[in-house]
GUZA-442836 format. One record per residue (C-alpha): y, x, z; residue in one letter. Coordinates in steps of 0.5 Angstrom, whole numbers, padded with zeros to 4 digits, always signed. Each point is the difference from the previous one (the first is absolute). Example, Ala and Ser with C-alpha at 12.3 -4.5 7.8 and 13.67 -1.06 7.14 Angstrom:
-0009+0025+0016A;+0007+0002-0002S;
REM end
This chain:
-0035-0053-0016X;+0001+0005-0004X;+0006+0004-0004X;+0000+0005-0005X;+0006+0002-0002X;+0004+0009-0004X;+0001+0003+0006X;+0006+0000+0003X;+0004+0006+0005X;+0004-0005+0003X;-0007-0002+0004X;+0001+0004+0006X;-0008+0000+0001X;+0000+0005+0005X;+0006-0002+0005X;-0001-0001+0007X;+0000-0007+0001X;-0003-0007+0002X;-0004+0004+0006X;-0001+0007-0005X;-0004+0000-0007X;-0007+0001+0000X;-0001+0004-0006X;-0007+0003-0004X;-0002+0004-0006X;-0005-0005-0004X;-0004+0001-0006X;-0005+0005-0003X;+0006+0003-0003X;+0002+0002+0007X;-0006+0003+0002X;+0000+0004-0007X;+0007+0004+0003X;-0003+0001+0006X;+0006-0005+0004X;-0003-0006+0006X;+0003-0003+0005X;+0007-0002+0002X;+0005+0002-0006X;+0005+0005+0000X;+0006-0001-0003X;+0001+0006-0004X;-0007-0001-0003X;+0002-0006-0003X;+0007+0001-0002X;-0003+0006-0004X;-0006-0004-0003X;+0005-0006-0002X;+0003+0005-0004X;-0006+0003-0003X;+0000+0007+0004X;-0008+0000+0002X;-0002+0004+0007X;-0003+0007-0005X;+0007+0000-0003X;-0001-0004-0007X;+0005-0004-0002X;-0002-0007-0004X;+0005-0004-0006X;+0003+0002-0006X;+0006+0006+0000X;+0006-0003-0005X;+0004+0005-0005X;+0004+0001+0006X;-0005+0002+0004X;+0001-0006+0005X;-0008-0001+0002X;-0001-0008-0001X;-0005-0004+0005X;-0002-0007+0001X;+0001+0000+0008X;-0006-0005+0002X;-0001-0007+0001X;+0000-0004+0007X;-0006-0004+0001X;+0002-0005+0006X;-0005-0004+0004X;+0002-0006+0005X;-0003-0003+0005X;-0001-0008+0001X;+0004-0002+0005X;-0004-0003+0004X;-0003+0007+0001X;+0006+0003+0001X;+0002-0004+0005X;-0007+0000+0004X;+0000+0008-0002X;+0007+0002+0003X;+0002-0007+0004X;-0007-0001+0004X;-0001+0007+0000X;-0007-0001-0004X;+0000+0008-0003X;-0008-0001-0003X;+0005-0003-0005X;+0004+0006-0002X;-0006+0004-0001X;-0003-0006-0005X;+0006+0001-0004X;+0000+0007+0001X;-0007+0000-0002X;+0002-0006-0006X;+0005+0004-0003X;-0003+0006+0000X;-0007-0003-0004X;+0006-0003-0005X;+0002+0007-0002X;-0007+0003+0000X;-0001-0007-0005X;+0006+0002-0004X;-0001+0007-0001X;-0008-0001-0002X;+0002-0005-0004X;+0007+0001-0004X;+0003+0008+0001X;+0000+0003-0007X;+0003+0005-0003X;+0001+0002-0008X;-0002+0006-0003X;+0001+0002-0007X;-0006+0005-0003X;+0001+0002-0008X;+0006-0004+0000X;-0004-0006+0002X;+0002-0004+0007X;-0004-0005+0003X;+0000-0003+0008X;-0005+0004+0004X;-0002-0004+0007X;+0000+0005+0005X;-0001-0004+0006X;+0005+0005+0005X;+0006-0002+0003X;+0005+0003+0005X;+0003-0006+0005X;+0005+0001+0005X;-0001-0006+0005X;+0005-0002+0005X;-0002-0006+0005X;+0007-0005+0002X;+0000-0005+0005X;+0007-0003-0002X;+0003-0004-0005X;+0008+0002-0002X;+0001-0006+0005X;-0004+0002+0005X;-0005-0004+0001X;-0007+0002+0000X;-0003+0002-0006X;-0006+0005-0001X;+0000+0003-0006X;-0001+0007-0004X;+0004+0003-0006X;-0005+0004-0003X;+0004+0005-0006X;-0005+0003-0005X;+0002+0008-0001X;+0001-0001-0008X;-0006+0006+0000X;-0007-0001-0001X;-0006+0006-0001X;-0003-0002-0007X;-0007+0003-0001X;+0002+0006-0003X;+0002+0003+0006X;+0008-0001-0001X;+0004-0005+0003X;+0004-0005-0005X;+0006-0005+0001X;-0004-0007+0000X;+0000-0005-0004X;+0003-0006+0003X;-0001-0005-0004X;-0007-0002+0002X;+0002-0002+0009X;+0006-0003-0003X;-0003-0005-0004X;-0006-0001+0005X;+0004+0000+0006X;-0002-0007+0002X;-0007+0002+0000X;+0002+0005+0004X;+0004-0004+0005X;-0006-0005+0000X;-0005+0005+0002X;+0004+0002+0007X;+0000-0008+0001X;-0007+0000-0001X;-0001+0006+0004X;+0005-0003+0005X;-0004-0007+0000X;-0006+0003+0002X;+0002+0004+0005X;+0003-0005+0004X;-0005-0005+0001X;-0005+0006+0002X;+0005+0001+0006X;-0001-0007+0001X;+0005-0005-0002X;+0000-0006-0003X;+0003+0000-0007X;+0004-0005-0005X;+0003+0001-0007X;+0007+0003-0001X;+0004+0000-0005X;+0000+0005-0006X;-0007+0001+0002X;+0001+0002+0008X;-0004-0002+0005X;+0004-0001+0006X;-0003+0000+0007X;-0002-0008+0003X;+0004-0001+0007X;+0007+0003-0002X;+0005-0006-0001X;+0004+0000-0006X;+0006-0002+0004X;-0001+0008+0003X;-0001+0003-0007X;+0006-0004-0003X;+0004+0003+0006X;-0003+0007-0001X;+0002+0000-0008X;+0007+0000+0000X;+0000+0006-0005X;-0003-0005-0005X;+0003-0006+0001X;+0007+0006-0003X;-0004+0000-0005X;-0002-0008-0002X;+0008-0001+0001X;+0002+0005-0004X;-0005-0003-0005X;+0002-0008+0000X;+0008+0004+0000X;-0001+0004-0007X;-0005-0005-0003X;-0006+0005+0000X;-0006-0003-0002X;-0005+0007-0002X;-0004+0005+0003X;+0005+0005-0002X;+0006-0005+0002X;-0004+0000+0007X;+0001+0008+0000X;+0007+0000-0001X;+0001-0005+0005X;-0003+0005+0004X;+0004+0005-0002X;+0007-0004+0000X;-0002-0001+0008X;-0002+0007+0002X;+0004+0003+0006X;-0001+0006+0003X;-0006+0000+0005X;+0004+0000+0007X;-0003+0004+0005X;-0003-0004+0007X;-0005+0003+0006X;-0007-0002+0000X;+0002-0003+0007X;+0006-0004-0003X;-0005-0002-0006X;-0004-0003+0004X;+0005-0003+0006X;+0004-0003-0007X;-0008-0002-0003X;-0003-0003+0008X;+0006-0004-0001X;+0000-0003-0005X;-0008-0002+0001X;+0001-0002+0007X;-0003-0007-0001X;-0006+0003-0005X;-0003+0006+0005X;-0005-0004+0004X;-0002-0003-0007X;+0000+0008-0003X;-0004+0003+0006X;-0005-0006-0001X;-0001+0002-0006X;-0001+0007+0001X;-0005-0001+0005X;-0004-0006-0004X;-0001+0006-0005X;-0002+0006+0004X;-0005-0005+0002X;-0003-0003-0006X;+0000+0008-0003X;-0004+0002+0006X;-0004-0006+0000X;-0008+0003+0000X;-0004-0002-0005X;-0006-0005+0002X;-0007+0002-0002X;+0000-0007-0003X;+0005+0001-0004X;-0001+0001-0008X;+0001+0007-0003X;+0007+0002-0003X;-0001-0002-0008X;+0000+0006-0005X;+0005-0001-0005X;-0005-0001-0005X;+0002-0007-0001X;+0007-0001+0000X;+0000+0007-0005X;-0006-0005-0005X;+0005-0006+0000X;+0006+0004-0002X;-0003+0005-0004X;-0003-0007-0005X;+0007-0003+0002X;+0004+0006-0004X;-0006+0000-0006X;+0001-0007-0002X;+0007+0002-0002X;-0001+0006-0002X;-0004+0005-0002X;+0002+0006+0005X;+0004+0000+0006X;+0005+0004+0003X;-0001+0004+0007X;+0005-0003+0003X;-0002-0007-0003X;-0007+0000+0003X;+0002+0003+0007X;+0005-0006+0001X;-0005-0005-0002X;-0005+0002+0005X;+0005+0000+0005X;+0002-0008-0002X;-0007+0000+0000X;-0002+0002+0008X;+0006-0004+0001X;+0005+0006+0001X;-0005+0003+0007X;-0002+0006-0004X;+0003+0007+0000X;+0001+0003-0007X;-0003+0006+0002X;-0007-0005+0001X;+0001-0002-0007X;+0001+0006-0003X;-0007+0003+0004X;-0003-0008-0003X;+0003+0002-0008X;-0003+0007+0001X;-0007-0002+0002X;+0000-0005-0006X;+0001+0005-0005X;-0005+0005+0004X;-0005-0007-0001X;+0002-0001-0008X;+0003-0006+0002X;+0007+0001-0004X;+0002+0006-0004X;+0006+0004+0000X;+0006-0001-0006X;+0006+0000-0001X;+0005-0006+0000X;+0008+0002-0003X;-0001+0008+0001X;-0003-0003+0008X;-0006+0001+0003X;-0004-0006-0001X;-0007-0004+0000X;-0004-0003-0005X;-0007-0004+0002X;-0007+0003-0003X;-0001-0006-0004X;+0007+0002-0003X;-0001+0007+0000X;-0007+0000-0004X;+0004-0005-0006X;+0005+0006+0000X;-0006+0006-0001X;-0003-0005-0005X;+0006+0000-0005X;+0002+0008+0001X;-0007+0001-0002X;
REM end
């Protein structure tokens, strides 16, 4: 799943909880200010208020001279359950790299695709797509109520490098209003990296896949913290998305402290009757992603065909397409095995080949087939 949501200080991203946090600069912003590995608490404050490492300060100075600046946005991606359950309760931690990998295709899809800034020349401001973006990435395992549950807060630095030279604030309206889409990229990313490690699949909600072999009595027992919030729900009659997030936020306790070991004592407890089950399953998928493939086997197909079949599926209703559009039907076309970056290499290739033209859908990179692209030359002419 995925949620996007202003920036709140209220989220202590960088206590020490849940076994310790996990933290990482992400995104072509951060390697434009020279910040990688874990992330310092100092920095990030300092980035949140607008002050960058060379001494700039971003945002607009009041008539009192307060400096006013957009803190950030929280862009949070969770696991499915089952995948939860197999990464910390079965001890599977190829699933934790899986999501690490997912979100961080996720935020790379997000930044390419959606981070833009204003500028203003001769008293005229458009939006210039500058593809950079700053994320301070920190891995959790637990929910507020203790149970297992892999997820990553990922603050955007309201700052980004536009082709200028000078860093700007962003524009967020743009990850705003494509936030399902890129939500939808870490579930896409995340589908396919587990069924690569070996495990058999089924259709989730909202999207998900959830791990084939996990009991929904353990993933009932194991989502205390949604369960919070569905009562919350039926008790003041929300119905909405939004009235969903202020069930959430009517329940939020502080997150309380536990050990690893008690975490895993109070999670192997609550298993017991599944571990049998869960280790099997672990090792049916170690064998099946180990398995070598015999000679007599047919070779791994391209993408072409599933790229043709989506690309003459979102022609015929119209006459150019978005990025994201295109990559998901291509997914929905493999029956969700491929990658995103393997998409993209397939999208790339087909654009070398003249096989679809570049264009712009909404403000949004785009596409449109050669037969479309020729009708457009015919009437510019």
């Amino acid at each position: 799943g995925r949620r996007e949501r202003d920036f709140s200080e209220s989220e202590n991203y960088t206590k020490e909880q849940d076994g310790g946090v996990t933290s990482q600069w992400n995104g072509k912003g951060a390697d434009a200010l020279g910040l990688q590995g874990n992330v310092s608490p100092s920095t990030f404050k300092d980035l949140l208020d607008g002050k960058l490492p060379d001494g700039q300060q971003l945002g607009r100075t009041t008539k009192d001279g307060q400096i006013e600046h957009a803190k950030g946005w929280d862009l949070t991606f969770s696991a499915p359950k089952s995948v939860s359950i197999m990464a910390l309760v079965a001890g599977d931690k190829r699933l934790i790299e899986a999501h690490q990998s997912a979100v961080k295709t996720a935020l790379s899809f997000a930044e390419k695709q959606f981070v833009r800034t204003r500028v203003t020349e001769n008293g005229i401001t458009r939006h210039e797509q500058t593809g950079n973006a700053t994320f301070a990435s920190f891995l959790h395992k637990t929910s507020r109520a203790l149970d297992p549950q892999l997820h990553t807060h990922n603050p955007i630095m309201n700052a980004t490098l536009s082709k200028d030279g000078k860093w700007r604030s962003i524009d967020s309206s743009a990850i705003y209003e494509n936030s399902m889409a890129i939500g939808g990229v870490y579930k896409m990313e995340l589908a396919a990296l587990v069924k690569e490690l070996g495990y058999e699949t089924e259709k989730g909600k909202h999207g998900n896949i959830e791990i084939k072999g996990v009991d929904k009595d353990l993933m009932d027992a194991f989502s205390k913290r949604r369960q919070e919030i569905l009562k919350a729900k039926e008790e003041y009659g929300y119905s909405t998305a939004k009235g969903m997030d202020k069930a959430a936020v009517r329940t939020r306790s502080a997150k309380t402290d536990a050990s690893p070991e008690q975490l895993n004592k109070t999670w192997q407890e609550t298993a017991k009757d599944h571990v049998a089950q869960l280790k099997e399953t672990v090792t049916d998928s170690m064998k099946r992603a180990t398995q070598p493939i015999k000679s007599s086997a047919p070779p791994t197909p391209t993408l072409s065909v599933p790229l043709t079949k989506a690309i003459q599926n979102l022609s015929e209703r119209n006459a150019s397409f978005t990025h994201t559009d295109l990559v998901k039907e291509v997914h929905r076309w493999t029956d969700g095995t491929a990658s995103v970056s393997t998409i993209e290499k397939t999208i790339d290739k087909a654009l070398a080949q003249k096989e679809l033209f570049k264009g712009v859908v909404k403000g949004f990179g785009g596409y449109t087939t050669p037969q479309q692209f020729k009708l457009e030359q015919k009437i510019l002419r």
